[in-house]
Every structure is written in C-alpha cells, then in structure tokens.
C-alpha positions in Angstrom: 8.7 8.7 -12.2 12.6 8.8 -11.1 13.7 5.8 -9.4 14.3 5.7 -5.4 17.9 6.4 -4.7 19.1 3.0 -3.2 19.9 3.5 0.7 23.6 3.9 0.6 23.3 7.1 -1.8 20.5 8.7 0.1 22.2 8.4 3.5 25.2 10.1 2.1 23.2 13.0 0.8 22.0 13.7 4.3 21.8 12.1 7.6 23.4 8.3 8.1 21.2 5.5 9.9 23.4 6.4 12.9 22.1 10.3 13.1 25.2 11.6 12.0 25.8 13.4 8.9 28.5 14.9 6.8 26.6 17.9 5.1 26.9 21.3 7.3 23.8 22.0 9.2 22.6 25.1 7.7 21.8 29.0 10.0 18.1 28.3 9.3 17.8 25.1 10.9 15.3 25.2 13.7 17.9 23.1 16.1 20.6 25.2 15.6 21.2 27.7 18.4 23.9 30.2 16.9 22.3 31.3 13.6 25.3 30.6 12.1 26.1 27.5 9.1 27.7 25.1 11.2 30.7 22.6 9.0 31.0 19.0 9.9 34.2 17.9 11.6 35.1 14.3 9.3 34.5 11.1 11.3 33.0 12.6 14.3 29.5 14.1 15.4 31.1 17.4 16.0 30.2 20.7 14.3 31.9 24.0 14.3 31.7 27.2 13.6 34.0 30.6 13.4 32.6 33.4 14.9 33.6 36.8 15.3 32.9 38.4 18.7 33.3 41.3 20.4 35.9 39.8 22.5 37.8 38.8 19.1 37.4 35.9 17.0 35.7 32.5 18.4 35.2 29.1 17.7 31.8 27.5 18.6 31.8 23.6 18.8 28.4 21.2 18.9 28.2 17.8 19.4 25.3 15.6 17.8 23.6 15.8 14.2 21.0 17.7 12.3 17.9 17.2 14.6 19.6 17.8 17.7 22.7 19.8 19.1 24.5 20.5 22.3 26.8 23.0 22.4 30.2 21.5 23.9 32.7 24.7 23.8 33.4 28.3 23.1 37.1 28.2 22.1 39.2 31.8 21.7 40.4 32.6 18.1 39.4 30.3 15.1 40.8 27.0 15.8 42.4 24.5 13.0 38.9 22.2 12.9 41.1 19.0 12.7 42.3 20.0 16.0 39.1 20.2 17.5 38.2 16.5 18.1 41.4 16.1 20.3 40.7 19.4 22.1 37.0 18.2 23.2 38.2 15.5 24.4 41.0 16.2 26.3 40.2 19.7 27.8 36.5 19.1 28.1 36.4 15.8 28.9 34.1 14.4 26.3 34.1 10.4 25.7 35.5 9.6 22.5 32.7 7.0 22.1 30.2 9.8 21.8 32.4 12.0 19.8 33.5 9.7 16.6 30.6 8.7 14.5 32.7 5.1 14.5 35.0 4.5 17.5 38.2 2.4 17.7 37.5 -1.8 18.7 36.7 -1.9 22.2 35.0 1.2 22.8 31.3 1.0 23.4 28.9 1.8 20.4 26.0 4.8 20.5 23.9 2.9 18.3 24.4 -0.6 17.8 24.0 -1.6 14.6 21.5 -5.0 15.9 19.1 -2.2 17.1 18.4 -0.8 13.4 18.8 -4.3 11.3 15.3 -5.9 11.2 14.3 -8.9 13.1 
C-alpha cells in the first residue's frame, strides 16, 4: 500500500482547496464547452484556448476551474495569454477579485479561507 500524498502535493497535482487549478482542463471534460484542451493562464482562474475559425484565428477565454466554466470572450487572432488577464478585465469588465486565484490586499476574497479551516 503507497502512502497518501500529503495535502499540499495532491492539490498541486490537480485542483487547489480554492477550485482553481494549474493543470489544463482537458477536450474530454464533460464541463468544457469548446472541445478543445483549454491551458491555464498563471495566477488567475482563466483558461484559454487558440482556435482556428473560419473567420481566421481566435482566442477563446473561460473563467472558473475544472468542474465549472463560463465562457468570458471570443478575442480575434491568437492573443499573447499573459495579456489576457488585463484584457478581461479592462475591455470586458470582469472584477479582478474573481479573476486572480489570490487578489492584491484589500480586495475581497471568493473563498475565504475561515470557510474551509475546521471549526
């Protein structure tokens, strides 16, 4: 019998205590809409994906983690992924509270961390 993997290992290897993960959320996952592998943006609970379209190349952005997904934009062309944080935000209005997995002092929190520690 192997030994359990102690928390901090197994939450890297998929989904964090917070929902978010950093591994890509795969074509063949039942929450994915596009049927495409969807890569992690760093820091943030955004996913993306390059797409090729009839309309020419395209870059589909979701927003939340691997058991649940909202699609957020359809961008023209394949856009720099470390761009796409700051182009959510600012062009479509997302809150960066909801975007980054953990946002800057002051900002409110989507999970608060006394919610998952045991009483």
């Amino acid at each position: 019998m192997q030994p359990a993997l102690a928390p901090a290992q197994n939450e890297t290897r998929a989904e964090r205590s917070d929902g978010s993960s950093s591994s890509p959320i795969h074509a063949t996952n039942a929450w994915n809409p596009t049927g495409r592998n969807l890569d992690p943006i760093p820091g943030t609970r955004l996913f993306y994906a390059h797409a090729d379209a009839l309309n020419g190349p395209r870059t589909f952005v979701l927003l939340g983690n691997q058991r649940h997904l909202t699609f957020v934009a359809d961008l023209e062309g394949h856009v720099d992924p470390t761009t796409l944080r700051s182009t959510v935000i600012d062009r479509f209005g997302l809150y960066p509270h909801l975007v980054d997995i953990d946002p800057a002092p002051g900002l409110p929190r989507l999970f608060d961390e006394q919610k998952h520690s045991p009483k």
